[in-house]
N, C-alpha and C positions, 0 to 999 in steps of 0.2 A: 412459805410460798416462794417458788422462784418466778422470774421473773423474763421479759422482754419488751423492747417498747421503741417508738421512734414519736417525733415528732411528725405531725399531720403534713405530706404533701396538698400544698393546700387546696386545691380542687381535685383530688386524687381521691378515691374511696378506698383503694388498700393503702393497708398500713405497714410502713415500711419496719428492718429491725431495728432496736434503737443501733445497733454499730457502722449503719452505715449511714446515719441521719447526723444531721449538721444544724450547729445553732444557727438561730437567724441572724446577719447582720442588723447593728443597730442603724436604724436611718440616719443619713447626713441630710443636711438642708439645702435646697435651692432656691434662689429669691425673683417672685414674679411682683413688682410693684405695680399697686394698684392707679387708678387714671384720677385726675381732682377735677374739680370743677371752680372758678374763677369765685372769689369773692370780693366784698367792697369795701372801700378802704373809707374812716373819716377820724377826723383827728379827733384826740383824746385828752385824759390828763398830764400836768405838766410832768416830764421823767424825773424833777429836783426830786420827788415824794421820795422816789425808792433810796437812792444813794447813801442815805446812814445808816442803811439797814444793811449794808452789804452783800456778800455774794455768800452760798452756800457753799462753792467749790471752785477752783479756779478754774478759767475760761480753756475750754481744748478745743484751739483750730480742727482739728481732726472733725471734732460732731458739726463744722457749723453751717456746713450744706442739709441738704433734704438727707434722710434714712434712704438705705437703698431700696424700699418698698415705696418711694416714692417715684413717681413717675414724671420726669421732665420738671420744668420750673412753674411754679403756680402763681398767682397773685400775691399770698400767702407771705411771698420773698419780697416781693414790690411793697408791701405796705407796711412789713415788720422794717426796711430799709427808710423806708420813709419815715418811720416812726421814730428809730433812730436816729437820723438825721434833722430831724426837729425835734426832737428829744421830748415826746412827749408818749403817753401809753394809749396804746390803742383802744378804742370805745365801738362795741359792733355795734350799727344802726340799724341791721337786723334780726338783735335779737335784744335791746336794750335793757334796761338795769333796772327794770317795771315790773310792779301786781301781773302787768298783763303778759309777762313772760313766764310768771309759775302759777296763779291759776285763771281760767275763765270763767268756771260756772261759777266763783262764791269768793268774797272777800278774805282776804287773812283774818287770822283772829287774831293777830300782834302784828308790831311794826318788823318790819322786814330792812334791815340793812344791808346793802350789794357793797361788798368790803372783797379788797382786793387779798392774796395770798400774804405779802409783805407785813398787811397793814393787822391780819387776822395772826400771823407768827409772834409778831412783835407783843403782842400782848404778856406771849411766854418767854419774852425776851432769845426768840428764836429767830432761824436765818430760814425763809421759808424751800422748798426743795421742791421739783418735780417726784423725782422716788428720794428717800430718805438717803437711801444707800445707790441701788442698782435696779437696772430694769429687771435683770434675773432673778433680782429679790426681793419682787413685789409677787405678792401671797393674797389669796383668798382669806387668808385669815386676819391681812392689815387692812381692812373696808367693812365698814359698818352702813347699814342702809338709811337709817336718819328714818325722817316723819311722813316721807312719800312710798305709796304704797308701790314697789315695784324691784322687790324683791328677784322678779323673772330677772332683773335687769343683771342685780344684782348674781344669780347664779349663772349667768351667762361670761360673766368678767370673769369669776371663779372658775372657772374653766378653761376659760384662756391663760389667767396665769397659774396653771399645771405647769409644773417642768418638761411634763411631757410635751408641750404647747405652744413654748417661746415665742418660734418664727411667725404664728398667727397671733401673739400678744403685740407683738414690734410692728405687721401692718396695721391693725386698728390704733395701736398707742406709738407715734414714732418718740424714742430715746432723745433725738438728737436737739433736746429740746429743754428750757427748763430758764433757772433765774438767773443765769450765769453773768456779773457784769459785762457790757459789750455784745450781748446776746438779749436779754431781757426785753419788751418791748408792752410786756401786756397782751400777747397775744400769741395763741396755741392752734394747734391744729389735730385733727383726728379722720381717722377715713373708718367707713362705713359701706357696706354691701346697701343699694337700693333697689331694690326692684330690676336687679339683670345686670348694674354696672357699679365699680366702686366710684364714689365719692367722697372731695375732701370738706369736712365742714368744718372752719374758722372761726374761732371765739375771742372774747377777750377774757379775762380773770376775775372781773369781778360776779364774785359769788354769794348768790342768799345769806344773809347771817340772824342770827338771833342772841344777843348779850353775849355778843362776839364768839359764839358757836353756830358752825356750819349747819345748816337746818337739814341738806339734807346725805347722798352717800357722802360717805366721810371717813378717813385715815385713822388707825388708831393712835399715829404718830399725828398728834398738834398741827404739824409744820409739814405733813407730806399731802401733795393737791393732785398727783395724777388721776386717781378716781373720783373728787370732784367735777373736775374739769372735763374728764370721760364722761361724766351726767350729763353736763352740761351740754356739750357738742352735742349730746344723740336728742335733749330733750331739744334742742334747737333742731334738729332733721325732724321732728313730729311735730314742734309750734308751741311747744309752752312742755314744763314739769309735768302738770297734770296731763296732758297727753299718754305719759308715761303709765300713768296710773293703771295696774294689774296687767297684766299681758300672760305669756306663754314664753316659756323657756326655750321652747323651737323657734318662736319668733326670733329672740335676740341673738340665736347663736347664727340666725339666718341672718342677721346683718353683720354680724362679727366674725363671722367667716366668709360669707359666699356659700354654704353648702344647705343639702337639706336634712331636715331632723326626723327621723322617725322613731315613734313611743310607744312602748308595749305595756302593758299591767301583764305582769310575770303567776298573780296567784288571785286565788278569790274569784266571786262570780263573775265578776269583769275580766277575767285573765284572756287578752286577745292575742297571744305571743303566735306567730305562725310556725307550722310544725318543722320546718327545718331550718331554727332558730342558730342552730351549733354553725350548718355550712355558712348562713348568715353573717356571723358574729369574725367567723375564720375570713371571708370574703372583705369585710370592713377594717379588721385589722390588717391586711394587707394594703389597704387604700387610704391608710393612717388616719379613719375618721375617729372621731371625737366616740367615745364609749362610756356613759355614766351610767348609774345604777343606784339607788335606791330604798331606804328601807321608811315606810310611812310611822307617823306617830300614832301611839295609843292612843285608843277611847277619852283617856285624861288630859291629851295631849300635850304629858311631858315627858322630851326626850330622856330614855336612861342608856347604860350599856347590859344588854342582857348576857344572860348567863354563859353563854356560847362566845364574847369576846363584839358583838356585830353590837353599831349602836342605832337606837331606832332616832326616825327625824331628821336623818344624817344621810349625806351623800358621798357616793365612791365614786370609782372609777375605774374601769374593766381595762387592765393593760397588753395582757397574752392569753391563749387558747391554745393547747396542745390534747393531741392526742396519744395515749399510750398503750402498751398491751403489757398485763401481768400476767405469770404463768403460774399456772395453778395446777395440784393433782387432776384436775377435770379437765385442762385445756387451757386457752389464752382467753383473759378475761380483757375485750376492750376499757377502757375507762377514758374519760373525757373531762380535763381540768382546766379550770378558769382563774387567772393571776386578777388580784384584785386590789385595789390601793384604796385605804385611807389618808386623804388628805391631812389627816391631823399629825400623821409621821410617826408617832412614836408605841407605845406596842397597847397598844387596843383595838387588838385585829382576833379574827378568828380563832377561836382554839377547839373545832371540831375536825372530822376527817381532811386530811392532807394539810389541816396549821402548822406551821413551821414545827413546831415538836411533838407531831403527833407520832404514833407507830408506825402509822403505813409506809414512812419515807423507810425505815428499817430494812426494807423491802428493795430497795436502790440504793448502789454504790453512790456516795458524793462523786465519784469521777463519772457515773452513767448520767448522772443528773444534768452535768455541766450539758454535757456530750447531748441531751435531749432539749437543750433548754430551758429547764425547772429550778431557776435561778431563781433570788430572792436580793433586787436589784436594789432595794433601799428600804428603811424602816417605813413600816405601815404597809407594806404590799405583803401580799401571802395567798395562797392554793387554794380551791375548794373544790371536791366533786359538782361536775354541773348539774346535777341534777340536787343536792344541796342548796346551790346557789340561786333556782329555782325557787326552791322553797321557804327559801330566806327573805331573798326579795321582792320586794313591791314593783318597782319599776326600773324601765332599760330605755334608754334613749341612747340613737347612734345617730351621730351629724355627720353623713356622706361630703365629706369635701369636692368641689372642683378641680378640673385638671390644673387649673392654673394657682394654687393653693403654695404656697412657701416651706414646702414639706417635700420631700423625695419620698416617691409611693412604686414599692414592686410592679402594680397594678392601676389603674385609673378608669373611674368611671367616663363614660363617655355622653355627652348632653344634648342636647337640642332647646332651645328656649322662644318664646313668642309673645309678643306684645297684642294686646286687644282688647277691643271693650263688647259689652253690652249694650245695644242700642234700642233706643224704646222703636218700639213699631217697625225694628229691621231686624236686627241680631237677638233680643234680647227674647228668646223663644221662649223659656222656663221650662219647668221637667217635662219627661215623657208626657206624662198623662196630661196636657195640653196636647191635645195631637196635633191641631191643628198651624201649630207656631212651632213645639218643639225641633224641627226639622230647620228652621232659618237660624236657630245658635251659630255660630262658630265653629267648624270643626278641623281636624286634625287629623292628617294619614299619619300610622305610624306603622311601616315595613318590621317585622318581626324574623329574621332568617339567619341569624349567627347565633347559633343556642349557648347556654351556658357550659362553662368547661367543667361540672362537675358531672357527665356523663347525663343528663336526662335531658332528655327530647325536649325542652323549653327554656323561653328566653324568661329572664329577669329584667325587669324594669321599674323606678319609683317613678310618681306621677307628685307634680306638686303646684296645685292649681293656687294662686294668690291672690286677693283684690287689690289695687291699689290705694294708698291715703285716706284708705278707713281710719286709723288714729291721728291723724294729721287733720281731719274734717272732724272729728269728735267735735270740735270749740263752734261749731258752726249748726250743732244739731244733726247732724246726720250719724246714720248708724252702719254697720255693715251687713250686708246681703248676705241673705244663707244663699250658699254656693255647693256647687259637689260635681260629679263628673260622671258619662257613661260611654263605655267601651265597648263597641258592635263591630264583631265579626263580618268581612267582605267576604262571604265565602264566597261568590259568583263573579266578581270583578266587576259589581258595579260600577257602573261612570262617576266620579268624586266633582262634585260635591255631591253627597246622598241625595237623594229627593223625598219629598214627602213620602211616595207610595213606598220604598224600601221602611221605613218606619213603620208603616201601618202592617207589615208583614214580617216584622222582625224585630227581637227581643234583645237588651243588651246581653250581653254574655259578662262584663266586670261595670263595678261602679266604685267609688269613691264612700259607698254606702250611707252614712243618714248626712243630711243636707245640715250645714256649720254655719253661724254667724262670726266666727273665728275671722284674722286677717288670710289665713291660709288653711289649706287641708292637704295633707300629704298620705301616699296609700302606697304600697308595695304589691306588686300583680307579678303574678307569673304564670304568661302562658302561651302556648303551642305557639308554633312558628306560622308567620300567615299575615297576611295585611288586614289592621283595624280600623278604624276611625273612631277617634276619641272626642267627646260634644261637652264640652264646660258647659256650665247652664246655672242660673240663680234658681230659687225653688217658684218662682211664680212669675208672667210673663212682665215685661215691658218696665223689668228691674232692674236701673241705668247703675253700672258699677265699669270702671277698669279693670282690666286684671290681667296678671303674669302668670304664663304656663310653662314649666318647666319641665326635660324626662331625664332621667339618668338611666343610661343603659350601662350592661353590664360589659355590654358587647357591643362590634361596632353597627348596630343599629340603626333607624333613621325615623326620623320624625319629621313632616312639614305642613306648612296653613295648607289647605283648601282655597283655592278662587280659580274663578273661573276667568278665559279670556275672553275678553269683547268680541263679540261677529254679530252677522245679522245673518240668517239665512233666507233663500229665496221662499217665500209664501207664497202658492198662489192665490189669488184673488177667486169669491166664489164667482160663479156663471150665472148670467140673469138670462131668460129667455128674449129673445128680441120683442117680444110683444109688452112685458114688462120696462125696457127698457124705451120703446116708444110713449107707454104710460107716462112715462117721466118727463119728456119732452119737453109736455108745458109747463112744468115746476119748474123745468129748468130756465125755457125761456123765457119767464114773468119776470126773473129778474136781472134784466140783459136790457141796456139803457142805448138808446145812439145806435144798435141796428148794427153793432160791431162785434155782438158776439162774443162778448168778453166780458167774465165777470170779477168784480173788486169785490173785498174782503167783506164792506159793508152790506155787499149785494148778496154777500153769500151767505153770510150772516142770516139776513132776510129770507131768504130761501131755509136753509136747515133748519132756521125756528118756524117757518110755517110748514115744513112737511111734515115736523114732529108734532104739530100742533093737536094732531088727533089720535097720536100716540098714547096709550096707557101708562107708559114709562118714558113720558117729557122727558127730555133734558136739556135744557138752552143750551146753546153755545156763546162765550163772551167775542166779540172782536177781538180781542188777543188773540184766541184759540183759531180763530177764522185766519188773522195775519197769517199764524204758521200756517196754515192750509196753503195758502196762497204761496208763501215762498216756496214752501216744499216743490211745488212745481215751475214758478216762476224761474225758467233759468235768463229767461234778460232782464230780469230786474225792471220789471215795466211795474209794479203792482198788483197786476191783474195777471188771470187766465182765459185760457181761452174755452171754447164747448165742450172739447176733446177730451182737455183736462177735466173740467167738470165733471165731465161722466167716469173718468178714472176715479177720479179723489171721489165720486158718490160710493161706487162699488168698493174702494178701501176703507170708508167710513163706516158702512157698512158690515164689512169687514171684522173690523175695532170694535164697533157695537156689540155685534154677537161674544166676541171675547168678552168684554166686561161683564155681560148679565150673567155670565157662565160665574161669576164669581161675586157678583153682588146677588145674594140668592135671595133675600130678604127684601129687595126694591127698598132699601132703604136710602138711595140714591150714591151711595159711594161701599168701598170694600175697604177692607184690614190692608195697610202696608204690609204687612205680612206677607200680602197676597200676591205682591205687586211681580217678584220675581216668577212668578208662574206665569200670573199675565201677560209678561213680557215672552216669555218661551213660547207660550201662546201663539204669540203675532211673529216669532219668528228672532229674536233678541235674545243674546244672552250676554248679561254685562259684570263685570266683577265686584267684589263687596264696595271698594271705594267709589266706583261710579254709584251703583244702586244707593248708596247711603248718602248721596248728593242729591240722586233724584228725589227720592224720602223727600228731606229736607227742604224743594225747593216743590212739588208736585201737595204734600201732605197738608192736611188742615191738623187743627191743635186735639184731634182726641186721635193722630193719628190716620185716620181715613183718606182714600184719591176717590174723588167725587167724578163723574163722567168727564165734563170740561176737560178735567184735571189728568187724568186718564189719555185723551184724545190729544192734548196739548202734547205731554210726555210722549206719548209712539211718535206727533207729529217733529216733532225735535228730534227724538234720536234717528228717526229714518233720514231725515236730512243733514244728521252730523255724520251717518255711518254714508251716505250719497256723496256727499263732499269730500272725505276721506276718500274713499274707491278711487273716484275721479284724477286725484290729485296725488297721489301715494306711489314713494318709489323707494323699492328696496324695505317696502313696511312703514315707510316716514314720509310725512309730509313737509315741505318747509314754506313759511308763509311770511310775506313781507308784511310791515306792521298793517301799510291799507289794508290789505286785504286779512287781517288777524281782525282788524276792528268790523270791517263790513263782515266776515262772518259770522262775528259775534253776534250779530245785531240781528242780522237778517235767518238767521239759526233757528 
């Protein structure tokens, strides 16, 4: 068979020859240090302890500032300083050397000693180390997990330190750190991705022990503590060890990067890989995400190496994708090969089509190979047809790095991110089939109009909906909210924010598909160019959760909240016949005292409870609600109104009434906050999530509900905050001297 071939132009669909195709350069690094956040300093044990235990390595001025993945000076300086300087070891008061730091729900079943590095070496008459050797030569293979179940935690470190990985091992773990005399203090630091920003979180050293063994991840080397201590700081960002307890491997690489993880089952009746897995996989290796791969345990579940060289139980890692063309008496046969690495390094890899000594290479000059890229860059890495590689595997997960990631990328995804919660009786809608609520969620435009570069009419985008301190609230009983998402097509140019009746006549077009109790869900969508709106939602209404929403486009794309800006439009008032409005006359003047024509709050009070008196749908009104009545028109600040006014404020009360019933359908004397945003549009009001989720709060009784009073008070306040604005507003802005900041307050 002769032959032809090139390496895949990466979003290109032809394939070029291999003689005029060029290896890729090997990435250089660029360093984006992460931001810390301040911690608290208290004094510790005395520094005599350490001193005859000496130093592991002599002191290098060069490390003894912050990694340059650090960002500006932190507290971290200030209290290791001070520590030194009173010569004692730092003791965190927030995470203390307690039961109640590793578990909450259940006592130990032994005594638990908190034993510093020094004092835990010294046993093996060792000099205790940060890494033994080097930061370059800390291995997945020197960490063992100990007695706490959180193994996710564990393959997530593993991956960072890949060779391939360095520069994202050096921001979570910085180097410049360790037991060095004149450095030492008892106190370490680690940075962590949270929920949208990196953070620095400060420990001290003293760690779990049991008959002077680490209880739990732990070094194979005695004396080496960086992967405790990395426990440590993340089990402190969750609130205790047990926090830790089982998770997801996307989670921690989602804090140990910054990026998001996506996971496929490759075979089996679960196999959910999407069909243009290759362009996929070609797209992410250019944007240097994280590529691992998978083979599950047998039925027995004990790992072996089966016959083909792959071993089961065991995880890889996907390093190159190329594509090639071989010539054949029939023609050019594409073929599509995948470079794969066993971590273990040494030769227990592959020995079917394209393993390093198989026939096929027979077929290719060693000099075409170079020339294409089909290099074999270090023991454990080796070739396999993809559709092999397929068949072989269980599972693929790729963690999409950030533009601001400590890696040089050909390519970068592009983001958009968003803070928000769930609110009972405001935001907190639940799925579609709530119709009635679904529609007040939280939603999100996202403009779709820069397609992908691999030639087809549609954009690529990951969705990755999070809650927040779901594992950090474990200790306290709380559980996490099945969550998920849905994606509706604007084909018309709807007005944003949707409104109920756009839902009642329209279907989403993508989802997030089954609802997760997970800390997060992440989904891959790819579709037609065109404006959507995207509606996080928990799976059942009035389910109070935070949550972070994140998109990575492929392209530069855009994503933003929904809210709406404050106005009030003119309503007019309905028309009463002049005979109707004589009817009224003596309602009105019954209660008019002194012959002056003017009525006070209490007077008007008296009047609206007796004209409703024979009403079928009573509703008192309190003296508070009356007060607003009165000021809303009072503009001299007398107390009172006059007749005039009276008859205005009858006919807008009126007004307001007919809105409410429209929406309390039940006469059960109040409506769903839910409701209240309509309501308000109703009377002429449109206000944005943060005012509305005030009003909730200050208008709402405790299941929820705005009862009439409550109702009438709310229009009566914002028609006289939105009156007062108008009046006074220049250039969009008001400015108020304090008197008058307090008397509006009051009299509002």
């Amino acid at each position: 068979m002769a032959f032809a071939s090139s390496t895949r132009a990466v979003y290109s669909r032809p394939i070029k020859k291999f003689d005029n195709s060029k290896v890729d350069d090997k990435p250089t690094y660029a360093n984006e240090p992460p931001k810390n956040l301040p911690h608290q300093y208290q004094n510790g044990s005395p520094f005599d302890k350490v001193n005859k235990v000496g130093v592991s390595r002599p002191f290098n001025r060069e490390t003894e500032t912050h990694s340059k993945h650090h960002r500006g000076k932190s507290n971290f300086d200030n209290i290791r300083s001070e520590c030194l300087r009173r010569r004692i070891l730092y003791e965190d008061p927030d995470f203390p050397a307690k039961d109640s730091s590793i578990y909450y729900s259940r006592t130990l079943p032994y005594r638990i000693e908190w034993k510093r590095p020094y004092e835990i070496s010294a046993t093996y008459r060792l000099k205790p180390n940060f890494f033994v050797d080097t930061l370059d030569s800390a291995s997945r293979f020197d960490i063992n997990q100990g007695e706490l179940g959180d193994c996710w935690v564990l393959s997530a470190i593993a991956c960072l330190t890949s060779p391939d990985h360095r520069e994202l091992f050096r921001r979570v773990v910085p180097a410049d750190q360790g037991f060095q005399d004149g450095w030492y203090a008892g106190i370490f630091r680690f940075n962590f991705w949270h929920f949208g920003k990196w953070v620095e979180v400060v420990v001290d050293d003293r760690l779990p022990t049991y008959r002077d063994q680490l209880v739990f991840i732990h070094s194979n080397q005695s004396n080496e503590f960086w992967a405790a201590l990395l426990e440590k700081a993340y089990a402190k960002l969750y609130g205790s060890y047990e926090a830790l307890k089982s998770g997801n491997v996307g989670d921690a690489l989602s804090d140990f990067t910054g990026g998001v993880s996506e996971y496929y089952t490759l075979r089996g009746q679960k196999a959910n890989y999407p069909k243009g897995l290759v362009n996929i996989l070609f797209k992410a290796l250019d944007r240097q995400s994280l590529i691992g791969c998978g083979i599950n345990l047998p039925p027995d579940g004990r790992s072996r190496t089966m016959p083909d060289g792959l071993v089961t139980g065991h995880a890889y890692s996907v390093t190159d994708l190329r594509e090639i063309l071989l010539m054949s008496d029939s023609g050019e046969i594409p073929i599509t090969l995948i470079r794969v690495r066993n971590p273990w390094g040494y030769k227990i890899e592959w020995r079917g089509r394209w393993g390093e000594k198989s026939r096929e290479w027979n077929s290719i000059p060693e000099i075409e190979r170079e020339k294409m890229g089909l290099i074999f860059r270090d023991e454990g890495e080796f070739w396999m047809e993809f559709g092999d590689f397929l068949q072989k595997y269980d599972t693929l997960e790729i963690c999409n790095l950030t533009p601001d990631a400590p890696v040089e990328m050909p390519k970068q995804w592009h983001t958009a991110e968003f803070h928000h919660r769930w609110v009972r009786g405001f935001s907190a809608g639940g799925r579609p089939s709530n119709q009635d609520t679904h529609w007040s969620n939280p939603q999100f435009s996202v403009t779709l109009s820069d397609r992908d570069e691999d030639g087809d009419n549609v954009c690529s985008l990951v969705i990755q909906l999070m809650q927040k301190d779901g594992r950090k609230l474990k200790q306290f009983g709380k559980k996490n909210q099945h969550i998920g998402f849905f994606v509706y097509q604007n084909l018309k140019s709807h007005p944003l924010p949707l409104k109920k009746e756009f839902f009642d006549n329209n279907q989403s077009v993508q989802s997030s598909g089954l609802f997760i109790d997970s800390r997060q869900i992440i989904k891959r969508l790819t579709l037609p160019r065109g404006q959507y709106v995207v509606i996080p939602c928990t799976w059942d209404i009035n389910e109070e959760a935070g949550f972070y929403l994140r998109f990575f486009f492929e392209n530069q794309n855009t994503a933003e909240d929904i809210d709406e800006i404050p106005e009030k439009s003119d309503t007019p008032l309905p028309q009463h016949p002049p005979d109707k409005e004589l009817q009224f006359k003596p309602i009105g003047l019954c209660c008019i005292r002194g012959g002056d024509m003017e009525v006070t709050p209490y007077e008007l009070q008296q009047t609206l409870n007796e004209a409703s008196r024979k009403d079928q749908h009573r509703r008192n009104m309190s003296i508070d609600t009356c007060k607003k009545f009165v000021s809303l028109l009072d503009t001299e600040l007398l107390g009172k109104i006059g007749y005039t006014e009276f008859l205005y404020l009858w006919n807008l009360l009126k007004s307001w009434k007919r809105i409410y019933f429209q929406y309390d359908t039940d006469n059960i004397g109040s409506f769903s906050c839910f409701e209240l945003r309509r309501a308000l549009g109703a009377a002429g009001f449109t206000i944005n999530n943060s005012s509305m989720q005030a009003l909730i709060f200050k208008y709402s009784n405790e299941k929820c509900h705005i009862d009439f009073d409550g109702f009438l008070s709310c229009l009566s306040k914002l028609t006289k905050l939105f009156n007062d604005f108008n009046n006074m507003k220049q250039n969009g802005q008001i400015t108020l001297s304090i008197d008058q900041f307090i008397q509006k307050s009051f009299l509002s």
